[in-house]
N, C-alpha and C positions, 0 to 999 in steps of 0.2 A: 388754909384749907385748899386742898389742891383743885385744880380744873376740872371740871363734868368731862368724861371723854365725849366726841361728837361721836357716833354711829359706834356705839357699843358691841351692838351683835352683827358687826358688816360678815366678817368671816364667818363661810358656810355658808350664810344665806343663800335663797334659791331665788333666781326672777327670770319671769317670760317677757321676752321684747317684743313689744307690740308689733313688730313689722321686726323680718329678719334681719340680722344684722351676720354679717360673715358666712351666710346660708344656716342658719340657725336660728331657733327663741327661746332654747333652757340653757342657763349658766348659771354658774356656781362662783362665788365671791370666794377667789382665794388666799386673796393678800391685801394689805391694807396701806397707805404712804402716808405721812400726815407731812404737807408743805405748807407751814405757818397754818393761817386759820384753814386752809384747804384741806380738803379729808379725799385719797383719790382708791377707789379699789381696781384689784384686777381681780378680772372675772374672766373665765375660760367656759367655753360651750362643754355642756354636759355629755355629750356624744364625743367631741374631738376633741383630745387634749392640745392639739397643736393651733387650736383656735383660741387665742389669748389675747386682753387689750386692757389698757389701764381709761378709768373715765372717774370723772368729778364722784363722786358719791353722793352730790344732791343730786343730779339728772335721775337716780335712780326714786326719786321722790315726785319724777313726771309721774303721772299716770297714763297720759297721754304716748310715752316713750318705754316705761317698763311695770308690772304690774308685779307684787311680790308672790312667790312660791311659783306653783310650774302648772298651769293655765295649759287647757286645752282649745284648740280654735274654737270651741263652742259655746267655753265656758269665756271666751275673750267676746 
C-alpha cells in the first residue's frame, strides 16, 4: 500500500502571515519539495511575483505565524 502523501492540497493554497513577512501577508503556495520526511513549500507574495521563499510546510500549521486563505487586518 503506498504512502499517505503529507500536505496533499499544499499547491495553490492561499495564506495571510500574521505579521509581514518580505513587506507582505498574502501568498500563494507554488511549488512543493519533499526531503525525506520533510514537506518544504514555496510560496510567493500574491502582489509581487519577485517575492519568493521556500519554508517547512508545518510552520504553516502555526496559527500563531500564518492563518489559511487571505485574512483581512480585521478579520485577523
Amino acid at each position: 500500500m503506498p504512502k499517505k502523501q503529507k500536505f496533499p492540497h499544499l499547491i495553490g493554497s492561499k495564506w495571510t502571515a500574521v505579521q509581514e513577512t518580505f513587506g507582505w501577508r498574502h501568498f500563494v503556495v507554488v511549488n512543493r519539495k519533499n526531503e525525506g520526511e520533510l514537506v518544504f513549500a514555496e510560496i510567493k507574495a500574491a502582489c509581487d511575483d519577485s517575492v519568493r521563499f521556500w519554508l517547512n510546510a508545518k510552520a504553516l500549521k502555526r496559527q500563531s505565524l500564518w492563518l489559511p486563505g487571505w485574512k483581512t487586518l480585521t478579520e485577523m
